[in-house]
N, C-alpha and C positions, 0 to 999 in steps of 0.2 A: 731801351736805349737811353735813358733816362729821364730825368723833367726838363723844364723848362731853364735851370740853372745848368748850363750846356759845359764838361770839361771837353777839350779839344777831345778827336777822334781821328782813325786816319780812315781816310776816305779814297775812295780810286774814280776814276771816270774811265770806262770803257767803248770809244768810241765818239774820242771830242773834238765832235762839230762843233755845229751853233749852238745846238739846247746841253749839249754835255757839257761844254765852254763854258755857258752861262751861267748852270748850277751850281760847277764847280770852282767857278770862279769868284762866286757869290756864298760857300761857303768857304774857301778860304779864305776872304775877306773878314770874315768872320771868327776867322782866328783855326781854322782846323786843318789836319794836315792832308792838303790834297795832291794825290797823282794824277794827272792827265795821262790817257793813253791814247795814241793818233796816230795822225800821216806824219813825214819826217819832216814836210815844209813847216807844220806850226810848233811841232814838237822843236826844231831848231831856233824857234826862234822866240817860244815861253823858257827855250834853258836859258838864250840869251837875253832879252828883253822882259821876260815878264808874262803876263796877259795881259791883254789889254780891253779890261773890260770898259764897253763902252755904252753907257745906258740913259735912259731917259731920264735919271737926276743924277748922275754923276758922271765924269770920263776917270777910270784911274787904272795903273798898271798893278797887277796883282802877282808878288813873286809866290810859286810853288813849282811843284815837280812836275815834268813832263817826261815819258817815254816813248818808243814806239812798240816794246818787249811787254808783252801780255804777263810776262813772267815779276811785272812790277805791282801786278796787284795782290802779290802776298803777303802777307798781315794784313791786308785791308779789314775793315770790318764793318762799312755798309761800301756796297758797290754797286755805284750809277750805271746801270747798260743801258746806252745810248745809241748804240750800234744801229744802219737800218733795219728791216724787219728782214731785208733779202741775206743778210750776214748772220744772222741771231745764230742758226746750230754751226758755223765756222765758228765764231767769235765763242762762243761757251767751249767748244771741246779747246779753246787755247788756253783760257784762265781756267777752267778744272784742275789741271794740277798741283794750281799753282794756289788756289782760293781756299782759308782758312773754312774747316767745317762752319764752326757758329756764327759766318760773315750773312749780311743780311743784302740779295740784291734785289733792287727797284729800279723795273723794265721801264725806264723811260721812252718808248717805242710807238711810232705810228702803229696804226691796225689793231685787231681783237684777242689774238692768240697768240703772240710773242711770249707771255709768262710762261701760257703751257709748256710751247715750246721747250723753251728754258728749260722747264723743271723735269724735262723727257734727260737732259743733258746732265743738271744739277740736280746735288742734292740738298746746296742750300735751301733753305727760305727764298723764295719769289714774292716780290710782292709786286701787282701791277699798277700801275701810277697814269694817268691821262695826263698829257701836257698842254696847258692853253700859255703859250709863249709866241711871241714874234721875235724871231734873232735871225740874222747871219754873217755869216764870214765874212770880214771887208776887207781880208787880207792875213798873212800868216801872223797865229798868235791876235790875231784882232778880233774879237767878237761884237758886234753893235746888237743894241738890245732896244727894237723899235715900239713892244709895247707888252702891259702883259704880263705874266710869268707864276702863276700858281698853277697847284699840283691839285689832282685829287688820285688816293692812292687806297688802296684792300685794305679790309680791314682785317690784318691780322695779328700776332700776337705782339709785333713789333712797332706794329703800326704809329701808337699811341709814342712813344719816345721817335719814331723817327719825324713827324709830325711837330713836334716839340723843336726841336732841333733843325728842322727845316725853317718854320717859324721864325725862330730866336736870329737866324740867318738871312731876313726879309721876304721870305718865301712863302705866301701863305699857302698852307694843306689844308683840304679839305680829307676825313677818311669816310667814305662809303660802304655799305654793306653792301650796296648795289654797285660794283665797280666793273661788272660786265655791262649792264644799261649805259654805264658813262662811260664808258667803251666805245659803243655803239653812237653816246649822241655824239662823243668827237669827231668818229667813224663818218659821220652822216655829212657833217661839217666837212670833211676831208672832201669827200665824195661831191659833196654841191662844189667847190671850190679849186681843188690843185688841178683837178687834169685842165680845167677852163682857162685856171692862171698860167698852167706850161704851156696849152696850145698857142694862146695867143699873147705868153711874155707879158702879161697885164697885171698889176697889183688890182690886190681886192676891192679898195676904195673905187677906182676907175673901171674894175672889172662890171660893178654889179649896174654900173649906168647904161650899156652895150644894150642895143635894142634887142629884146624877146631874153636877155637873162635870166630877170627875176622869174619868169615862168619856167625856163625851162631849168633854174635850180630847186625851184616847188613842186615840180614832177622830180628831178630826182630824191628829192627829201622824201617825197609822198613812196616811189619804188621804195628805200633804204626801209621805211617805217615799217610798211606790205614785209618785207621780210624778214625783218628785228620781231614781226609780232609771230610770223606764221612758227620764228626759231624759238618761239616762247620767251622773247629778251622782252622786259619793259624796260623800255626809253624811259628816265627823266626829263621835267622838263616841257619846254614845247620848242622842240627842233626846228620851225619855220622859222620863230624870232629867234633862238641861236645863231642859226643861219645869216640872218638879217642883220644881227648884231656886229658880227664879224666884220663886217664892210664898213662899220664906226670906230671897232676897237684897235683892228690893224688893216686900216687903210689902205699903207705905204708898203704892206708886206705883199710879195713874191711868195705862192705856193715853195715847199720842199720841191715838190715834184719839177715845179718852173726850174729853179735852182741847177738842179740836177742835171734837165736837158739839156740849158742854155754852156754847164761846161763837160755836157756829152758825156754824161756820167749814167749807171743803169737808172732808175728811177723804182719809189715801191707802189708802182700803182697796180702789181698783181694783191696788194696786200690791203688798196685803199677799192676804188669801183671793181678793180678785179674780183676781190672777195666777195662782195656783193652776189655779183656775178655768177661766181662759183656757187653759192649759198643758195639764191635763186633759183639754180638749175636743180641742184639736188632736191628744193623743196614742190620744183614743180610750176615754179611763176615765172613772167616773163618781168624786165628790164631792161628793156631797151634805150631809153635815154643812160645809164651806167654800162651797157655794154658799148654803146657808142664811144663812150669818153673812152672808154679804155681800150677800145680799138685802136686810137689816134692815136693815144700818147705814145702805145706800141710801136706804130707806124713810126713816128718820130721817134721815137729811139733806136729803131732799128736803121734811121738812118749814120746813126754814129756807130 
């Protein structure tokens, strides 16, 4: 997908939120031709207004296309899916008909198995990508960008030019051979974190000061690891200070999961502690501090 001397390309976003917003708004600033595809509240109001990318060195409105018609990512030729992990095989069977064979997509997606997914659906290219971003919606067409924002993404045959092109876009990529490990360490991160920040509507920064926290996010880091090793995954890294980092790098940031609850929306935490969970059981180990979290947040959702 080329070098580093980047000609425009057109681009789709499949499911823009915060982190598809982000992307894509940061590559059409960049000069490249981007679709959004979303709800009809932001989508009305990037036709009218813009985007409004709003980030820690810059505020600026970004004109490009928005749709809410799956049927807009035709010609695309990389495509962002951003979708939750709870949509991923609705949101593929929409754009398959519509999606050029030799397009390239990069499952920007909570959770481990999104790509497979995908590629049960597709027959493009998958590439999987881990997102370390802080963003959200601060209103239709507004995306605020509180900290953050590189990618690490498979390494496959594409890798190397999408990488380039991310890059040149201010987006650093990393590409991994190990892209299921960094899966899992994001995975781990999700798991000590979202369901803690929906239960009790707490950002991270403030979250991890709460008496008896920091231990009971180091048992769940210690369960996540117990299972990542028994699945034969090696973790990158050392997942305790990841963890720990977290609470310096986005402070100010509200779990997804938080997010979701707070406007009564489903939540993917079958796809964050849940999996876990699932994963756990099939192997035979116990997890109880992650079946906990995920007990709650279910609770709490099932009140909306």
């Amino acid at each position: 997908m080329g070098t580093a001397q980047q000609e425009s390309i057109r681009i789709a976003v499949m499911g823009a939120g915060a982190v598809g917003c982000y992307f894509g708004g940061m590559l059409a600033r960049a000069g490249h031709d981007v679709t959004l595809i979303g709800r009809p509240s932001h989508v009305d109001a990037v036709q009218r207004d813009g985007l409004w990318l709003d980030t820690q060195t810059f505020s600026e409105r970004i004109k490009l296309q928005a749709s809410v018609d799956a049927a807009a990512v035709a010609g695309t030729q990389l495509l962002l899916f951003c979708v939750k992990s709870t949509a991923t095989i609705n949101a593929a069977n929409q754009i398959a008909p519509y999606l050029r064979k030799d397009a390239v997509v990069l499952s920007l997606q909570n959770g481990v198995d999104n790509a497979t997914t995908l590629q049960s659906v597709l027959s493009q290219e998958i590439i999987p990508a881990v997102v370390y971003v802080a963003t959200e919606m601060a209103g239709p067409g507004h995306v605020r960008h509180n900290g953050r924002g590189e990618l690490v993404i498979g390494d496959a045959a594409a890798s190397a030019g999408i990488a380039a092109l991310l890059g040149a876009a201010g987006i650093p990529v990393e590409v991994s051979a190990n892209v299921t490990g960094a899966l899992w360490a994001k995975l781990i991160v999700n798991c000590a974190y979202n369901a803690l920040s929906a239960i009790t509507q707490t950002p991270y920064g403030r979250l991890v000061q709460g008496e008896g926290v920091g231990q009971l996010m180091r048992t769940l880091v210690k369960e996540c690891l117990t299972v990542a090793s028994a699945a034969g995954v090696r973790v990158p890294g050392d997942s305790f200070e990841d963890v720990a980092r977290i609470a310096r790098t986005m402070a100010d940031q509200y779990s997804s999961t938080a997010q979701d609850l707070k406007r009564g929306k489903p939540s993917e935490i079958d796809h964050l502690n849940g999996y876990v969970v699932r994963q756990a059981r099939a192997l035979g180990i116990e997890v109880p501090a992650n079946q906990t979290l995920h007990t709650l947040v279910k609770l709490l959702e099932s009140r909306n």
